[in-house]
C-alpha positions as CSV (number, residue, x, y, z in Angstrom):
1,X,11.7,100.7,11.7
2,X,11.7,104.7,10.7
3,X,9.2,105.7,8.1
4,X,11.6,105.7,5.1
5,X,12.5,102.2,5.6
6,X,8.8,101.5,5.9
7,X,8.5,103.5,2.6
8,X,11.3,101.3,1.1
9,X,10.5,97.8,2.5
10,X,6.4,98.5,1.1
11,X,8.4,99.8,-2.5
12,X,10.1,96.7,-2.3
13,X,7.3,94.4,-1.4
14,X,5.3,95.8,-4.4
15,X,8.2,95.7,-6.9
16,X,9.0,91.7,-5.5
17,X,5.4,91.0,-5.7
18,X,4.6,91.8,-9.0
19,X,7.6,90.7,-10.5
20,X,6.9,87.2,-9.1
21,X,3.3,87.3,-9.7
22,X,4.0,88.1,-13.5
23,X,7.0,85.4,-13.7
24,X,9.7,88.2,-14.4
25,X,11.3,86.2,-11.4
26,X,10.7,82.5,-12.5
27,X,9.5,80.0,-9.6
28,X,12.6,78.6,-7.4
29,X,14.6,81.4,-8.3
30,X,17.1,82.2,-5.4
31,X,16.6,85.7,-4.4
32,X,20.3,87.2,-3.1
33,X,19.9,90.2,-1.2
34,X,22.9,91.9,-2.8
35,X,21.3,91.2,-6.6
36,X,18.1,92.6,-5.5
37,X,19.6,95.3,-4.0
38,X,21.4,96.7,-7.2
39,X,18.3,95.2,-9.4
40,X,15.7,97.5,-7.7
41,X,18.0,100.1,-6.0
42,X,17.3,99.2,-2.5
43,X,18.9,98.9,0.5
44,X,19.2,95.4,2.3
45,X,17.3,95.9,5.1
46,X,13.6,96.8,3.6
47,X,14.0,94.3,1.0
48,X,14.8,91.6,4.4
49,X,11.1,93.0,5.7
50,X,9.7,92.3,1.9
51,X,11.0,88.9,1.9
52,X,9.7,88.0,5.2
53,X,7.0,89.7,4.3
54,X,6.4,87.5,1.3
55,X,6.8,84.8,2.9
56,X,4.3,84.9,4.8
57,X,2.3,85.7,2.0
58,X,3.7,82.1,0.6
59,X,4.9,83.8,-2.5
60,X,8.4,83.1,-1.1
61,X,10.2,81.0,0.4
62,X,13.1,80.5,3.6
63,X,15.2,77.7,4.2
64,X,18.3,78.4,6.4
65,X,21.5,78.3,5.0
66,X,20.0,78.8,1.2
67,X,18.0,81.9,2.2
68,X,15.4,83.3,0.2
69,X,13.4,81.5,-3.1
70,X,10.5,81.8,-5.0
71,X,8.0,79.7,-4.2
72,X,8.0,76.6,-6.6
73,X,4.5,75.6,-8.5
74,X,2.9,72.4,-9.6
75,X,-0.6,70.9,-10.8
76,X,-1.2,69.9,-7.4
77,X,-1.1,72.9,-5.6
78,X,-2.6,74.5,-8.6
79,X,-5.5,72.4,-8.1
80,X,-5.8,73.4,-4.2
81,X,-5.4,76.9,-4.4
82,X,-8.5,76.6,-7.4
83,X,-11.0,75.0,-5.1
84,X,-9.7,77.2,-1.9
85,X,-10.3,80.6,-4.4
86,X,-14.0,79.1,-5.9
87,X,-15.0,78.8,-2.0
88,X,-13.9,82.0,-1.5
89,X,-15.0,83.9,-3.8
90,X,-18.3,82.3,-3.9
91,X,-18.6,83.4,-0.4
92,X,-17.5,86.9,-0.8
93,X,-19.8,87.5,-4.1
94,X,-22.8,85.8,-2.2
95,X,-22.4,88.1,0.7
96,X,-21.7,91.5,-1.5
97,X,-25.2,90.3,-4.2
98,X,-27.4,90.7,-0.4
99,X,-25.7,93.8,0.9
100,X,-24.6,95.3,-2.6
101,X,-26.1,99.1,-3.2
102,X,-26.7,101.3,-6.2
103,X,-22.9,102.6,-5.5
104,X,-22.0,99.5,-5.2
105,X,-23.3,98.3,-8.7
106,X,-22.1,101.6,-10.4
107,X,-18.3,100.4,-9.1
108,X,-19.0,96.9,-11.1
109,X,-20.0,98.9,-14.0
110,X,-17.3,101.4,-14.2
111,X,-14.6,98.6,-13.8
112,X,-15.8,96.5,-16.2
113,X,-15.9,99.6,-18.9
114,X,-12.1,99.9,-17.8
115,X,-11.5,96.2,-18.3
116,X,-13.1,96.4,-21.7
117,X,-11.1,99.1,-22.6
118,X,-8.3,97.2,-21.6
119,X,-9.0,94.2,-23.3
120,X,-9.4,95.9,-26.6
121,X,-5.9,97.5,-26.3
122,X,-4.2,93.9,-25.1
123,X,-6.2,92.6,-28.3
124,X,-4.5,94.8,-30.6
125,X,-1.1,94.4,-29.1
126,X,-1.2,91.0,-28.5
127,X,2.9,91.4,-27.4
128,X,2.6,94.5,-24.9
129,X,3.1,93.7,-21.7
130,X,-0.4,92.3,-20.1
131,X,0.3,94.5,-16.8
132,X,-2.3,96.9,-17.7
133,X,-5.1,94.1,-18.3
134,X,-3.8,92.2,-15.3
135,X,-4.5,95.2,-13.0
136,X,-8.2,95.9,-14.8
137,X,-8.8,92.3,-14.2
138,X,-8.4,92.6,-10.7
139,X,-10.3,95.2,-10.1
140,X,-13.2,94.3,-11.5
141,X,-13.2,91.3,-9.2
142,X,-12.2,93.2,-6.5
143,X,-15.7,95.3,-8.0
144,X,-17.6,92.6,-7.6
145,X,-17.1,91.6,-4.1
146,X,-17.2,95.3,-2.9
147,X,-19.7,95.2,-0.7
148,X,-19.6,92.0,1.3
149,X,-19.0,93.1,4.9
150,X,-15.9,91.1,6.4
151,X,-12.9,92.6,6.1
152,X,-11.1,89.0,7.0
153,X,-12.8,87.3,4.6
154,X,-11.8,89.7,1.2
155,X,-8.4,89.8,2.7
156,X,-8.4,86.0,2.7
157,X,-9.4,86.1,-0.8
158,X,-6.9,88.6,-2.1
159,X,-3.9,86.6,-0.7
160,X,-5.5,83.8,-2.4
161,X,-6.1,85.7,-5.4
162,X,-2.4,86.6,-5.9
163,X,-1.7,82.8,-5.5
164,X,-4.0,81.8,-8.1
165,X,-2.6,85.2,-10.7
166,X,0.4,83.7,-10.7
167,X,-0.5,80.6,-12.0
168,X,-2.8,82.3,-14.2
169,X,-0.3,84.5,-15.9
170,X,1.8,80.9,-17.2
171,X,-1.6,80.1,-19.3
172,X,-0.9,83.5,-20.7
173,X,2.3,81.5,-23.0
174,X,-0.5,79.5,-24.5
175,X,-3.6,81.2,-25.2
176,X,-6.9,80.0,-26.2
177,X,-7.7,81.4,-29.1
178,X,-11.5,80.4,-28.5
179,X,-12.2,81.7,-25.6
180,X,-13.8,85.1,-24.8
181,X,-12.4,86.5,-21.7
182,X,-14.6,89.5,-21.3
183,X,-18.1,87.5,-22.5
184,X,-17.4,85.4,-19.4
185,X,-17.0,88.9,-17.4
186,X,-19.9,90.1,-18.8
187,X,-21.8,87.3,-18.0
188,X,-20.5,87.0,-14.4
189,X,-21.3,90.9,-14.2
190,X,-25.1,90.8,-15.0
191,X,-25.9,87.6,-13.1
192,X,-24.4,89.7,-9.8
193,X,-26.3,93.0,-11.4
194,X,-29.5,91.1,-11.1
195,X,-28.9,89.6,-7.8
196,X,-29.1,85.7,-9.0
197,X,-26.6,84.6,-6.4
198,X,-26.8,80.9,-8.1
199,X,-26.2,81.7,-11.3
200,X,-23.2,84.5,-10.3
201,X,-21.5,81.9,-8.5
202,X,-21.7,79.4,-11.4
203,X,-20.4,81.4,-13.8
204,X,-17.6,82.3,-11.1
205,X,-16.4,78.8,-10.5
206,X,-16.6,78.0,-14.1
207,X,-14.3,81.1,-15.2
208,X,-12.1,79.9,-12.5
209,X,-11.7,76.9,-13.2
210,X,-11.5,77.3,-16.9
211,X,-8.3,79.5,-16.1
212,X,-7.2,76.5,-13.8
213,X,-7.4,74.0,-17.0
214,X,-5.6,76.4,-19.0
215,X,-3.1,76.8,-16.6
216,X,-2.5,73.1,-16.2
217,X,-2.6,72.5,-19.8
218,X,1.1,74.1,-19.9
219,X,2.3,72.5,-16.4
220,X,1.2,69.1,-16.3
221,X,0.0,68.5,-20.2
């Protein structure tokens, strides 16, 4: 592969991605290489790496003689990839709280003023697209497990965090009205800011899983 279709296929990988990560491209959608092609203005052969690419990523899925599809979704899997994300991201943030520095800290800080910030403009404009908050979201838990030292383990929990974002995004159809987002950040944030390990992770499962019963409130009511 040259460069340029190396450019392409990762253009095409992050345009595919996001479009099935935000639902723009609904789960079980067949995905035509000549479609794609005109839709994002690329060239059949990077979007083939994209898809395989995806695939392996289990965003996608290949079945011979139907080619490509989005991966499907249900409560059960829903349910999996929610227990799989707690136990990783309890790991990760338990790992980053003992070898977290100053630097470290300051990077929480600064993502979660950026969140905020974020927060208030999806607040106001309740119908803009959520892209912007989406992307502060992440990386203020990307922020928070910073520091912990294996590189296998916070590229274990990003694939799974892109599993569990796309489930997330359908609870976006049905808010609740009652609950505070960015107080559960901020709580998450100064357990982790005071080193209380215990008390971090709680509040991490327990935002997680309150997305996961959101979510599941709108596929299997």
């Amino acid at each position: 592969m040259t460069i340029a279709q190396e450019t392409l296929s990762d253009r095409a990988h992050a345009m595919l991605r996001s479009d099935i990560v935000s639902g723009r491209l609904a789960p079980e959608t067949r995905l035509r290489i000549v479609q794609l092609s005109e839709a994002y203005g690329i060239g059949a052969s990077p979007l083939r790496e994209a898809l395989s690419k995806l695939t392996s990523e289990f965003l996608v899925l290949f079945e011979p003689q139907r080619g490509f599809s989005v991966a499907p979704v249900s409560a059960e899997e829903l349910r999996d990839i929610s227990r799989v994300r707690c136990d990783l991201e309890s790991e990760a943030l338990r790992r980053a709280i003992e070898a977290g520095d100053e630097a470290w800290e300051a990077g929480i800080v600064a993502a979660f003023y950026a969140l905020g910030k974020a927060d208030t403009r999806r607040r106001a404009e309740p119908s803009t697209d959520a892209a912007d908050w989406e992307d502060k979201n992440r990386a203020f838990h990307e922020a928070l497990v910073a520091a912990c030292e294996s590189p296998w383990l916070k590229r274990l929990r990003g694939l799974i965090y892109y599993q569990h974002e796309r489930y997330r995004r359908i609870s976006l159809t049905h808010p609740d009205p009652a609950r505070d987002l960015q107080a559960e950040h901020s709580a998450i944030m100064d357990a982790t800011l005071a080193h209380d390990t215990p008390e971090a992770i709680r509040l991490s499962k327990a935002h997680i899983d309150q997305t996961t019963q959101a979510v599941l409130k709108v596929i299997d009511p």
